[in-house]
DSSP file (Angstrom, degrees, kcal/mol; ACC not computed):
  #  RESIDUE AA STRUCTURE BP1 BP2  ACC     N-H-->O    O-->H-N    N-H-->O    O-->H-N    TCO  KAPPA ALPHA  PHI   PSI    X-CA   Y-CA   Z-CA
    1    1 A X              0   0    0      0, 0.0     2,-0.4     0, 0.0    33,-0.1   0.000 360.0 360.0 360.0 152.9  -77.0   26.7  -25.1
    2    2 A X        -     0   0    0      0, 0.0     2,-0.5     0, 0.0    36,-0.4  -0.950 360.0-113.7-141.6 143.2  -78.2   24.3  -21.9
    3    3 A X        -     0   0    0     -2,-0.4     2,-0.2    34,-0.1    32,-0.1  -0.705  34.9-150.2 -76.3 129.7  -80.4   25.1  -19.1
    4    4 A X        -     0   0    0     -2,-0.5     2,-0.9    30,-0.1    48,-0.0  -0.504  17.1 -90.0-105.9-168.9  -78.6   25.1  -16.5
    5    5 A X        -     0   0    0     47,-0.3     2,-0.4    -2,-0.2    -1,-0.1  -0.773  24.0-143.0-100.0 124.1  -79.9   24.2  -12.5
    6    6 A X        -     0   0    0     -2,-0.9    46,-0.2    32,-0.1     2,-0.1  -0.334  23.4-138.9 -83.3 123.2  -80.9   26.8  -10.7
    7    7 A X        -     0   0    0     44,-2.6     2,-0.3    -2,-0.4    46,-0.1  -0.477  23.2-119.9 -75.6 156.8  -79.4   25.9   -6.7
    8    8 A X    >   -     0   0    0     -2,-0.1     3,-0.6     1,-0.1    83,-0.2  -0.773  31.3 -84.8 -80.3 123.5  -81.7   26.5   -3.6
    9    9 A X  T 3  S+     0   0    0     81,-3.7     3,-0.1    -2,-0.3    -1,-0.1  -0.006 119.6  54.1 -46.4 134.2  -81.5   28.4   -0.8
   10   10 A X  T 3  S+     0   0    0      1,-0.5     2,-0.6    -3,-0.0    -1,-0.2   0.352  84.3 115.9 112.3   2.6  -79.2   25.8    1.8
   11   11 A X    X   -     0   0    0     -3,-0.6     3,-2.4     1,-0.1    -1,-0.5  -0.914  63.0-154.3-101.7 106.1  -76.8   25.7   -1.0
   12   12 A X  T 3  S+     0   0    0     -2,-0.6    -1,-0.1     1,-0.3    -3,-0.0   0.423  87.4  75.4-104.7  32.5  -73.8   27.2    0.2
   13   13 A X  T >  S+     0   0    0      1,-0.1     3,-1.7     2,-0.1    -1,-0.3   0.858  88.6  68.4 -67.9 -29.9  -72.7   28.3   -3.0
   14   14 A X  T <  S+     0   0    0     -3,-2.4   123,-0.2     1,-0.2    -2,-0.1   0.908 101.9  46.1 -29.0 -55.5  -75.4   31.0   -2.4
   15   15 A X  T 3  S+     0   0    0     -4,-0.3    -1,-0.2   122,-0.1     2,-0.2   0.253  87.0  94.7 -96.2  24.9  -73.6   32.4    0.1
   16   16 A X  S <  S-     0   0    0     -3,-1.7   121,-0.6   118,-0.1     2,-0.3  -0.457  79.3-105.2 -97.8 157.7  -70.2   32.7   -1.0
   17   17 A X  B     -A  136   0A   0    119,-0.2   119,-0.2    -2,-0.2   118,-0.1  -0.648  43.0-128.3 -86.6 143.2  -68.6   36.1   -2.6
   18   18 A X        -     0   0    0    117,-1.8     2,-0.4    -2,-0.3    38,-0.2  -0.403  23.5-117.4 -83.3 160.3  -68.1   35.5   -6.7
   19   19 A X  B     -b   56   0B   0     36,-2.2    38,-2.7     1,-0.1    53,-0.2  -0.695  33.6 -74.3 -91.6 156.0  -65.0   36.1   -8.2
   20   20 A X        -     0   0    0     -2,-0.4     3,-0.2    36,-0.2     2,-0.1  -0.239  35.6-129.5 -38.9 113.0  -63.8   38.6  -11.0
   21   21 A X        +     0   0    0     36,-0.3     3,-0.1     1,-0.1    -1,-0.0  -0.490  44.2 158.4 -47.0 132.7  -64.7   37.8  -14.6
   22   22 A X        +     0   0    0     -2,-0.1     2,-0.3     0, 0.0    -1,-0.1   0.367  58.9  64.3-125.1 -24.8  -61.1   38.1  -16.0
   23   23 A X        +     0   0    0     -3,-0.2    90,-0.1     1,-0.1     0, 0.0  -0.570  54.0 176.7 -79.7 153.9  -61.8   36.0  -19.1
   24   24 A X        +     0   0    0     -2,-0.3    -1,-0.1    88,-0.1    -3,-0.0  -0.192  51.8  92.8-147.7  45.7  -64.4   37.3  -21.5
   25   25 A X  S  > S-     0   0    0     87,-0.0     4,-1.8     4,-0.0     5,-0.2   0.220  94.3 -36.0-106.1-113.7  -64.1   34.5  -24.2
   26   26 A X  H  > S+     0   0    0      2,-0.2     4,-3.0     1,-0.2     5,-0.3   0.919 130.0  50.6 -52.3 -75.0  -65.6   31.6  -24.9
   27   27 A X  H  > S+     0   0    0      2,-0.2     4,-2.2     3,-0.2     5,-0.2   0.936 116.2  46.1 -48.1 -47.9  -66.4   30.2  -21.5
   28   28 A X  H >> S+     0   0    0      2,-0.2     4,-1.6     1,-0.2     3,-1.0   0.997 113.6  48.1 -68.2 -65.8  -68.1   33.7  -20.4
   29   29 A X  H 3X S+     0   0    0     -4,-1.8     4,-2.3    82,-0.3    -1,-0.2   0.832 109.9  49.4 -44.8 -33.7  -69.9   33.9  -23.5
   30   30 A X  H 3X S+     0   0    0     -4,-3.0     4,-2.7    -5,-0.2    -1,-0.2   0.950 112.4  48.9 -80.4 -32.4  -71.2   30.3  -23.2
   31   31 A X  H <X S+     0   0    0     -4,-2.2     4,-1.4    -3,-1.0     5,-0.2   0.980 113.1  51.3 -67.2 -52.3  -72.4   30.8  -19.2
   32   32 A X  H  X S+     0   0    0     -4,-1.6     4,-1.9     1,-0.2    -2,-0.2   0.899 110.5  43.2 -30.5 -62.7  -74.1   34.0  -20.5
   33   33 A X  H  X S+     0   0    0     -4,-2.3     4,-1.6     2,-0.3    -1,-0.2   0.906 119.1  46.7 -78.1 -48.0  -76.1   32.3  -23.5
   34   34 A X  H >X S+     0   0    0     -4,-2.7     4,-3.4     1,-0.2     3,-1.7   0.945 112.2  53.6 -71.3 -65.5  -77.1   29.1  -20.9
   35   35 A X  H 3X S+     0   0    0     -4,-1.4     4,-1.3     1,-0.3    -2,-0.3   0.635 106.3  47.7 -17.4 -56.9  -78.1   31.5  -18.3
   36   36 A X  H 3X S+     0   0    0     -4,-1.9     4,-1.2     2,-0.2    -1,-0.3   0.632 108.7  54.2 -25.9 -46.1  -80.4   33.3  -20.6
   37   37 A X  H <X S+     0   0    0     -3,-1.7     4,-2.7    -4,-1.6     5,-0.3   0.856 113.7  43.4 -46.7 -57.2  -81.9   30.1  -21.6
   38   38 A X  H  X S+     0   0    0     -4,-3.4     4,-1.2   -36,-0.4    -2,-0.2   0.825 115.4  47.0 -80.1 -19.0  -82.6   29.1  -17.7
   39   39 A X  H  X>S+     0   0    0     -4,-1.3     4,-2.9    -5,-0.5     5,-1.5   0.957 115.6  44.4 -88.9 -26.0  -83.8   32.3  -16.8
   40   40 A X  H  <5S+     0   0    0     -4,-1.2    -2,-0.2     2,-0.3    -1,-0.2   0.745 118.3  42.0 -39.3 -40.5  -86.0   32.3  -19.9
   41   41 A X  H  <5S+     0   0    0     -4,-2.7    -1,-0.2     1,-0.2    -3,-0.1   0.963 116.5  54.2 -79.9 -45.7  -87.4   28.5  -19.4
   42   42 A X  H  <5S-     0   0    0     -4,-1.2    -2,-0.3    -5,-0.3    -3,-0.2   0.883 101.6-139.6 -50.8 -59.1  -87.6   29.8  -15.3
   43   43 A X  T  <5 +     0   0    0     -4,-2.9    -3,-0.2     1,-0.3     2,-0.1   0.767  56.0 137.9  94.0  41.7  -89.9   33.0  -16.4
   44   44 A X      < -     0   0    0     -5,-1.5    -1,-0.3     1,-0.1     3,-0.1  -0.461  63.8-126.3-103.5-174.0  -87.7   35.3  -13.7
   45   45 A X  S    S+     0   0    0     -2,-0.1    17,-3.3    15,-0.1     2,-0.2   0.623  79.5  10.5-111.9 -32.4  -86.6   38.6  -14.3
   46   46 A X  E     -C   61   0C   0     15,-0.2    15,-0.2    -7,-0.1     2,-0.2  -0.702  50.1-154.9-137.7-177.6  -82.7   38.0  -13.5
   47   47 A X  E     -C   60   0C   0     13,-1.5    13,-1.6    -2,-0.2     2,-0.4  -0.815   2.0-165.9-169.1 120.1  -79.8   35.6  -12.8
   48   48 A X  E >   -C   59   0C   0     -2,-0.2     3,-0.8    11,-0.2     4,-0.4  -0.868  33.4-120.5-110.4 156.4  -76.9   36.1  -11.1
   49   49 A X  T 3 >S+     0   0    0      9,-3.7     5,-3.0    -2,-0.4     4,-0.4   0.577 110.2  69.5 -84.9  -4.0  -74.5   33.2  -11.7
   50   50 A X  T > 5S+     0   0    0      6,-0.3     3,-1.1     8,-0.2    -1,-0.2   0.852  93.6  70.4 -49.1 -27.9  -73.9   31.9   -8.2
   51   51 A X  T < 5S+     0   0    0     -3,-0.8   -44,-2.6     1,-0.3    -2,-0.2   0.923 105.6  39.2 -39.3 -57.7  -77.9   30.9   -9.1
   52   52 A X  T 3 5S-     0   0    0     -4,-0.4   -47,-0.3   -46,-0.2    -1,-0.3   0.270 133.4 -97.1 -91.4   5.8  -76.3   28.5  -11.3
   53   53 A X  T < 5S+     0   0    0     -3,-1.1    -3,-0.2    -4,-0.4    -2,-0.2   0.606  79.9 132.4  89.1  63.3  -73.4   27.6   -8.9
   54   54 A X      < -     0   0    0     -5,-3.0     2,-2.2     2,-0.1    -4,-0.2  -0.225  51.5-147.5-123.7  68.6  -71.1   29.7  -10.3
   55   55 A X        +     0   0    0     -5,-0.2   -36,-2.2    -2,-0.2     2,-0.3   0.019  55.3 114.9 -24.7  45.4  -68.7   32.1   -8.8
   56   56 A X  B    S-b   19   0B   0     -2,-2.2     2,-1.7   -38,-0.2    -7,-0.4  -0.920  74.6-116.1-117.4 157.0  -68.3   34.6  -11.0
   57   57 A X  S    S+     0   0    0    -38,-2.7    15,-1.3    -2,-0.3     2,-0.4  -0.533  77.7 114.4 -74.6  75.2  -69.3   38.3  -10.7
   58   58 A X  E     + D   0  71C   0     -2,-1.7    -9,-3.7    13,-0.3     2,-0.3  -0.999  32.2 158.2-136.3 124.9  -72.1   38.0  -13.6
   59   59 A X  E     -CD  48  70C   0     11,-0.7    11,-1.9    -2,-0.4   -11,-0.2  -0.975  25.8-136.5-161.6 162.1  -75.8   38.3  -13.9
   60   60 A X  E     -C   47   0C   0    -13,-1.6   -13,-1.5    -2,-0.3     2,-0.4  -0.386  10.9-168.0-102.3 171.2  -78.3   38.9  -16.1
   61   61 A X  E     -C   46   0C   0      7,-0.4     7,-7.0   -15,-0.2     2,-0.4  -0.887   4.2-164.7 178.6 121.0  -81.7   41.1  -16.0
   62   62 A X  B     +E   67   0D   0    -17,-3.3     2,-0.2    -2,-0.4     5,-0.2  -0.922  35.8 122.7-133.4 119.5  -84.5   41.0  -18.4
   63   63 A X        +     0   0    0      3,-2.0     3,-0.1    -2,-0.4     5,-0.1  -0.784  50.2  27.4 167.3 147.5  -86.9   44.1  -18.1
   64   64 A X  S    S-     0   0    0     -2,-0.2    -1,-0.2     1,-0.1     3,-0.1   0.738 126.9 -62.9  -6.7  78.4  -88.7   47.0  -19.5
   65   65 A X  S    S+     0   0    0      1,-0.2    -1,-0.1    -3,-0.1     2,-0.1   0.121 117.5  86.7  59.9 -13.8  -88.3   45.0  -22.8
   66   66 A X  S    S-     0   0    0     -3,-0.1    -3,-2.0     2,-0.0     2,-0.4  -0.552  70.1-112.3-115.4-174.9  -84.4   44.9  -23.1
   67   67 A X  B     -E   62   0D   0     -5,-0.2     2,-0.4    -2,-0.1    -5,-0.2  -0.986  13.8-152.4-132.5 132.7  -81.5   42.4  -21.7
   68   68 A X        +     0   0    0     -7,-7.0     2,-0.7    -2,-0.4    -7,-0.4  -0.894  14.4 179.6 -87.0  87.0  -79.2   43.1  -19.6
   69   69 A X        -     0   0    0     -2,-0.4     2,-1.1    -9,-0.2    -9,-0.2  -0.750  19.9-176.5-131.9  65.5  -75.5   41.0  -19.5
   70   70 A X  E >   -D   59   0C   0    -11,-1.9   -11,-0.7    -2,-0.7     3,-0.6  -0.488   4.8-173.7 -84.7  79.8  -73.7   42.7  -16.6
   71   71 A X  E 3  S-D   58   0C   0     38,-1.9   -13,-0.3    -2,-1.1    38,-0.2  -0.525  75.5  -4.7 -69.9 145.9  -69.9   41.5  -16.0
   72   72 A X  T 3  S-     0   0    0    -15,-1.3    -1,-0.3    -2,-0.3   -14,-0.1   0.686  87.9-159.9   5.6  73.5  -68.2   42.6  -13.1
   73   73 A X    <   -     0   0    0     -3,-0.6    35,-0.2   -16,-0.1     2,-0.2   0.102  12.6-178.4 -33.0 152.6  -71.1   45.2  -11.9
   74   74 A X  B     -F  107   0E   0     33,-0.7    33,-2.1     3,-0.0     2,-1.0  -0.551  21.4-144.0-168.1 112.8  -70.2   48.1   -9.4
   75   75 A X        +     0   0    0     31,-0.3     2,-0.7    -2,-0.2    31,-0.1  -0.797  24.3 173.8 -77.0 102.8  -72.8   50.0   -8.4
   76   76 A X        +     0   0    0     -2,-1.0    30,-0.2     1,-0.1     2,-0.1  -0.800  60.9  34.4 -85.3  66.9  -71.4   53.7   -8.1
   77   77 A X        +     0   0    0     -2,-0.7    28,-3.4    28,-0.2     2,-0.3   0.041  54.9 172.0-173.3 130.7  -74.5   55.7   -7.4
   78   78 A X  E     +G  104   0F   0     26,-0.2     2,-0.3    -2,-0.1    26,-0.1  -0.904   3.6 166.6-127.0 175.6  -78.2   55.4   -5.4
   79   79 A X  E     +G  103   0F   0     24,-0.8    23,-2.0    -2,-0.3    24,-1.2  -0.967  43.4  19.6-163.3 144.4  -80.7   57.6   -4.7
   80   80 A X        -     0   0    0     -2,-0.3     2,-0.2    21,-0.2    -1,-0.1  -0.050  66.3-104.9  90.7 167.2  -84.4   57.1   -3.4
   81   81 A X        +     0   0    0     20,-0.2     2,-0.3    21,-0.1    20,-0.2  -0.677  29.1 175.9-150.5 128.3  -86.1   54.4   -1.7
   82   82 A X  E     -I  100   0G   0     18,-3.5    18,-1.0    -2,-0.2     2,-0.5  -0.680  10.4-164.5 -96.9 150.9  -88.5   52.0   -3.1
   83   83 A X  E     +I   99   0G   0     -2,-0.3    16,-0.3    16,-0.2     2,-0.3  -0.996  28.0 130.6-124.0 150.7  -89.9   49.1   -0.9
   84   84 A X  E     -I   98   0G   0     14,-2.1    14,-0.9    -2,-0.5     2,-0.5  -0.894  57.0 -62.6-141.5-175.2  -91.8   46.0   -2.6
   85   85 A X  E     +I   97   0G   0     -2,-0.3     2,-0.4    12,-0.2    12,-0.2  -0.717  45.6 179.0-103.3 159.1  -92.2   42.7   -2.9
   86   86 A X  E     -I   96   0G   0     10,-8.1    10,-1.2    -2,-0.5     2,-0.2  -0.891   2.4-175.2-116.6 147.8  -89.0   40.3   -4.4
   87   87 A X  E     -     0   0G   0     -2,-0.4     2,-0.2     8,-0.2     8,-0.2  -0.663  15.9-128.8-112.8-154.5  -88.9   36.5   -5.0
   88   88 A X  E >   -I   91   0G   0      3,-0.6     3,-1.1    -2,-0.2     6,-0.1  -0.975  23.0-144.3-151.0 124.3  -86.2   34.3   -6.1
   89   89 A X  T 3  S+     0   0    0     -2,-0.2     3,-0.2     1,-0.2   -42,-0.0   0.834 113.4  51.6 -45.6 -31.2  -85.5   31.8   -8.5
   90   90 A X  T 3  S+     0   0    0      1,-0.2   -81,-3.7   -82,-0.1    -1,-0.2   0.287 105.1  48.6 -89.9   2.6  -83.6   30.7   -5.5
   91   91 A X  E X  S-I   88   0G   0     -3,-1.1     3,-0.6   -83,-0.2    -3,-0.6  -0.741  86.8-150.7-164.1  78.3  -85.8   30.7   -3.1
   92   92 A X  E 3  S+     0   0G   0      1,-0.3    -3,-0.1    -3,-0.2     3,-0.0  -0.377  70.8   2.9 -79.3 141.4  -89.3   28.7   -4.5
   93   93 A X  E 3  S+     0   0G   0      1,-0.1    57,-1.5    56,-0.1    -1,-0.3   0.856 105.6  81.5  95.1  14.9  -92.1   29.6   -3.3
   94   94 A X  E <   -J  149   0H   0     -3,-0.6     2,-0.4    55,-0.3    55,-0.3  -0.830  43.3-176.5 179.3 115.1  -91.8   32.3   -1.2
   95   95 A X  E     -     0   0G   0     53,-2.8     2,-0.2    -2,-0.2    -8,-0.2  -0.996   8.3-162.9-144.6 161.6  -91.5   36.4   -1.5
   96   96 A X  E     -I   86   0G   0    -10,-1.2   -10,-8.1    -2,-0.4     2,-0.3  -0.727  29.6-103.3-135.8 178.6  -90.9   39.5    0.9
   97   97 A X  E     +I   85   0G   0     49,-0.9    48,-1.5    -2,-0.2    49,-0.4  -0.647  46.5 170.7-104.0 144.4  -91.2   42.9    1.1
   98   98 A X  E     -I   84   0G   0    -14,-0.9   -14,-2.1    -2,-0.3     2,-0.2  -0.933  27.4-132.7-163.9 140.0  -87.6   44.7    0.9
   99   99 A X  E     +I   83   0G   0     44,-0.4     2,-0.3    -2,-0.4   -16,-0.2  -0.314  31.9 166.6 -89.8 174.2  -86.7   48.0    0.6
  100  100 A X  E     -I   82   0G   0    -18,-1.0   -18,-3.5    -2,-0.2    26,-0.1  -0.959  46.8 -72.6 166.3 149.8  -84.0   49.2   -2.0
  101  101 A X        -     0   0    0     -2,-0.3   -21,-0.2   -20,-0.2   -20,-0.2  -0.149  39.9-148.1 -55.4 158.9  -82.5   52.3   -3.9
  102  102 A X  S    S+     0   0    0    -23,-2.0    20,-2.7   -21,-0.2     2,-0.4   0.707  88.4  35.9 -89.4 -12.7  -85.4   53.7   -6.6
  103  103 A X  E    S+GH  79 121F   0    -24,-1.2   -24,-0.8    18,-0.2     2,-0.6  -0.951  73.8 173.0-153.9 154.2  -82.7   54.6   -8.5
  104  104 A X  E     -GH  78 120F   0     16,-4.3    16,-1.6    -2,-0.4   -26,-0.2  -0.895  22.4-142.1-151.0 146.7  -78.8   53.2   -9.3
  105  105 A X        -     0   0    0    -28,-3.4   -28,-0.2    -2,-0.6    14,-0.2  -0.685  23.5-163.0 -89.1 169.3  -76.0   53.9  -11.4
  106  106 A X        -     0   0    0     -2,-0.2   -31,-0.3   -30,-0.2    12,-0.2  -0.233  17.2-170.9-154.0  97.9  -74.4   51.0  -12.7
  107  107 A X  B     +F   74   0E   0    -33,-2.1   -33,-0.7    10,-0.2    10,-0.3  -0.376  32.3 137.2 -84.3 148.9  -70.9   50.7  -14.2
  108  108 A X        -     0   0    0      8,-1.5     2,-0.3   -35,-0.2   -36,-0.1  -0.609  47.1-115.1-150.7-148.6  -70.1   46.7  -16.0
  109  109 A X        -     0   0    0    -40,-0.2   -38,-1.9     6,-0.2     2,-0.3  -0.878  26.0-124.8-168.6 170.4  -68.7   45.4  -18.8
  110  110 A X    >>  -     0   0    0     -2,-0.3     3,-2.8   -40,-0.2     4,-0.6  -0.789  47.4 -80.4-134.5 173.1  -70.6   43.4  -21.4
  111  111 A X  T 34 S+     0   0    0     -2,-0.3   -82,-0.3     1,-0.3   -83,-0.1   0.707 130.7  54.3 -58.0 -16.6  -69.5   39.6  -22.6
  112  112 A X  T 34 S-     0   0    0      2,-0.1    -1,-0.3     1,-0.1   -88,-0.1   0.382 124.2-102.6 -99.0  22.6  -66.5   41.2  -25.2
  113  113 A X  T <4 S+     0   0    0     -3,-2.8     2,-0.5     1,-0.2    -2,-0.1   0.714  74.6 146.3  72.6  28.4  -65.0   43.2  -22.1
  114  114 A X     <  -     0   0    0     -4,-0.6     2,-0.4     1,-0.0    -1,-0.2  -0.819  47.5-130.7-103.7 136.1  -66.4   46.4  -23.1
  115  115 A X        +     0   0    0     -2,-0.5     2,-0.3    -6,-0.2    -6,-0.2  -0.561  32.7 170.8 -93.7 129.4  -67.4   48.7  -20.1
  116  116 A X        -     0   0    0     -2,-0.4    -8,-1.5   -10,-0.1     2,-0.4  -0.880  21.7-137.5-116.7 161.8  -70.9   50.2  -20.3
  117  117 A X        -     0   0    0    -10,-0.3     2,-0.2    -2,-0.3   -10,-0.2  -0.983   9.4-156.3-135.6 150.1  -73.1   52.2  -17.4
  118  118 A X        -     0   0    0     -2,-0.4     2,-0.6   -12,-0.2   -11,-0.0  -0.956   9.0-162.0-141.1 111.6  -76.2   51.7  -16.9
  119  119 A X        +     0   0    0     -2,-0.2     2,-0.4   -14,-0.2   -14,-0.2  -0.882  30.3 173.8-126.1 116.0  -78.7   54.5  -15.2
  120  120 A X  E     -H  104   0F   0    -16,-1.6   -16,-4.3    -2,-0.6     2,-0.4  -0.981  10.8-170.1-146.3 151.8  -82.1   52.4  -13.8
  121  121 A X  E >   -H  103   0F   0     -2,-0.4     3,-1.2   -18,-0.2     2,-0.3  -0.988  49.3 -12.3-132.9 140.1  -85.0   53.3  -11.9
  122  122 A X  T 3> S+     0   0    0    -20,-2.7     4,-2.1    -2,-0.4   -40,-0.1  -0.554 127.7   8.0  96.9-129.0  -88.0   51.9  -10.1
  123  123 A X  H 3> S+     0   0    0     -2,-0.3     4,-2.5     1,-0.2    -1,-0.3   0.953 136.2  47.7 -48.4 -46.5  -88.5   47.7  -11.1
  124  124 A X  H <> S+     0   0    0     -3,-1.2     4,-0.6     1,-0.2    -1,-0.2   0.780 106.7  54.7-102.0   0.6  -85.2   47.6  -13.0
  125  125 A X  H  4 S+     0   0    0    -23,-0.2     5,-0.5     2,-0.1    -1,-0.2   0.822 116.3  43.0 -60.9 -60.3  -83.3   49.4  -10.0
  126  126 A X  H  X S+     0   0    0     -4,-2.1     4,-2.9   -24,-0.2     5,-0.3   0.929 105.9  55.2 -30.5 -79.0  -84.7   46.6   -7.9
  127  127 A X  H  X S+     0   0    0     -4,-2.5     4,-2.7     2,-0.2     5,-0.4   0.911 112.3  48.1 -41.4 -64.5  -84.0   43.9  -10.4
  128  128 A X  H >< S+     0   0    0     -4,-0.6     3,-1.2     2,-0.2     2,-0.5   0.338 112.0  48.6 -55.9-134.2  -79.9   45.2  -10.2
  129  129 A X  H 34 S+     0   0    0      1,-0.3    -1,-0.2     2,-0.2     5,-0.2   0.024 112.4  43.6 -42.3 -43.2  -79.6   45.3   -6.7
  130  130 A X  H 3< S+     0   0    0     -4,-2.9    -1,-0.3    -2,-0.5    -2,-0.2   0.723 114.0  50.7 -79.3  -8.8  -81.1   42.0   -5.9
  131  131 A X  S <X S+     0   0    0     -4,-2.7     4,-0.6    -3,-1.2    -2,-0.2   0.759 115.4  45.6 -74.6 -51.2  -79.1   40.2   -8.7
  132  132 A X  T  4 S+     0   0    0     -5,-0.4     4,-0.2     1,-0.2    -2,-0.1   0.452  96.4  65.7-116.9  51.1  -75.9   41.8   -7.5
  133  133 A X  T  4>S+     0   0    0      2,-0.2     5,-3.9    -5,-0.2    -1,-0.2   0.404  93.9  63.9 -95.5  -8.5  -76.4   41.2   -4.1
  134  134 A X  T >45S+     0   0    0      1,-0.2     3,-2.1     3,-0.2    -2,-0.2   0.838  89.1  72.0 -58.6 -34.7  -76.1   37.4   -5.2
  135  135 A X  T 3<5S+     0   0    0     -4,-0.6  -117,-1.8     1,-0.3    -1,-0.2   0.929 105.9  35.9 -75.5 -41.1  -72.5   38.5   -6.2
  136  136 A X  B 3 5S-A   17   0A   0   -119,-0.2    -1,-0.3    -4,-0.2  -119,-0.2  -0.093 125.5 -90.7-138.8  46.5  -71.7   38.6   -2.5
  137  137 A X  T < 5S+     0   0    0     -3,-2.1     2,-0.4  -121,-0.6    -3,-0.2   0.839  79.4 143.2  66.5  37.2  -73.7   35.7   -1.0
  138  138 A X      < -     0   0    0     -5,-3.9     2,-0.4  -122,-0.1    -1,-0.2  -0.905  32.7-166.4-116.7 158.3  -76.9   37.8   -0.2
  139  139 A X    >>  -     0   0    0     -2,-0.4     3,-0.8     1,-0.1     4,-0.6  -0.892  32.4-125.8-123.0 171.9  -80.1   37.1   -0.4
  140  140 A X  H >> S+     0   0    0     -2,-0.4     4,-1.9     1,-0.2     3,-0.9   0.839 105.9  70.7 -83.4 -11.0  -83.0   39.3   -0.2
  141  141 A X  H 34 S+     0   0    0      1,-0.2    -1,-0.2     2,-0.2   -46,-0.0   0.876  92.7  57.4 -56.3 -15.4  -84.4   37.1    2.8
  142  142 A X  H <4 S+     0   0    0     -3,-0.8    -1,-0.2     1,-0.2    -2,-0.2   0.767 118.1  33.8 -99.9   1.5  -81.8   38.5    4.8
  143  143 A X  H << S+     0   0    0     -3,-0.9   -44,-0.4    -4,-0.6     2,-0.3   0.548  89.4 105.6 -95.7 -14.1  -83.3   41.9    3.9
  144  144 A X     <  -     0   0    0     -4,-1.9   -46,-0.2   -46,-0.1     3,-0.1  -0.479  66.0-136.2 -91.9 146.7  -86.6   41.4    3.7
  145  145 A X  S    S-     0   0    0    -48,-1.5     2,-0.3    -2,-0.3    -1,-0.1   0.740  89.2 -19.1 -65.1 -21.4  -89.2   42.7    6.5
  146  146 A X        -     0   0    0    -49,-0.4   -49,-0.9     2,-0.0     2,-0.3  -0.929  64.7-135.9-169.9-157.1  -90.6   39.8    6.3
  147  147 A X        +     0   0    0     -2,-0.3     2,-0.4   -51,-0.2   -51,-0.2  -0.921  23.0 170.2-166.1 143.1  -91.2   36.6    4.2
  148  148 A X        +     0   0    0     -2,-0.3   -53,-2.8   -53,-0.2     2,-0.3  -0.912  22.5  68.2-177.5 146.8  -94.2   34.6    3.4
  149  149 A X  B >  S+J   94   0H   0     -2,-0.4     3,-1.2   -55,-0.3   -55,-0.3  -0.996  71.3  41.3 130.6-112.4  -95.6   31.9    1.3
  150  150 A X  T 3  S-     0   0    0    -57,-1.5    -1,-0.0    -2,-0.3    -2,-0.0  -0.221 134.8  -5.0 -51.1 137.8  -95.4   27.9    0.8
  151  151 A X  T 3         0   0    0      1,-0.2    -1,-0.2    -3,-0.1   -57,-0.0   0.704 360.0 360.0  55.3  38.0  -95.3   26.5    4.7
  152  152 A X    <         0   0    0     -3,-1.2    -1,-0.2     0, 0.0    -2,-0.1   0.569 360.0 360.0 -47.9 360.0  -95.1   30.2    6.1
């Protein structure tokens, strides 16, 4: 496992659409396990792998105690609406207020290409939605009602 370097908003891999995981061997497994590391060393709650400048549909979420490994995500269901505040690993320094389902279905696949769904509410609805809006070059600044902190 490596820590890997988490890129900064003005990086415009941020803002590119990831591609389909198609592999689930070696290479997938080994971005999971460094991912996990960097978000671990980082103290976030998630990681999508554009973070790490990598164009694949993958991110991670760690919260209410478990881990989450999400390979090609589709959320198929919301409901609710929560608003709070997010940061970013990606974005130092800085969090906003953003509104967001409370509640999300969420269909994946896990690192050996086995499809799980995923039923989350409240923080770890949140968590999913901003993770896989990463998949397709968002960020939650471009959602949030406003923004605030270092140099507001």
């Amino acid at each position: 496992m490596a820590i890997r370097n988490i890129v900064q908003l003005g990086d415009p891999t941020l803002r590119k659409k990831s591609f389909e995981v198609t592999d689930f061997g070696e290479k997938t497994h080994q971005l999971l396990d460094d991912m996990k590391e960097t978000l671990i060393k980082a103290d976030g709650a998630g990681l999508a792998a554009p973070q790490v400048g990598v164009l694949r549909r993958v991110f991670i979420v760690m919260a209410e105690g478990k881990y989450f490994e999400c390979i090609n995500p589709v959320i198929v269901s919301q409901s609710g609406t929560q608003s709070g505040e997010e940061g970013c690993l990606s974005v130092r320094g800085k969090y906003g207020a953003v509104t967001r389902p409370n509640k999300v279905t969420v269909k994946a696949f896990d690192r050996f290409g086995k499809p799980f769904t995923v039923k989350a509410e409240g923080f770890l609805a949140r968590a999913f939605c901003h993770e896989y809006d990463h998949l397709d070059g968002i960020i939650y600044v471009d959602k949030a009602d406003y923004v605030k902190g270092e140099n507001d």
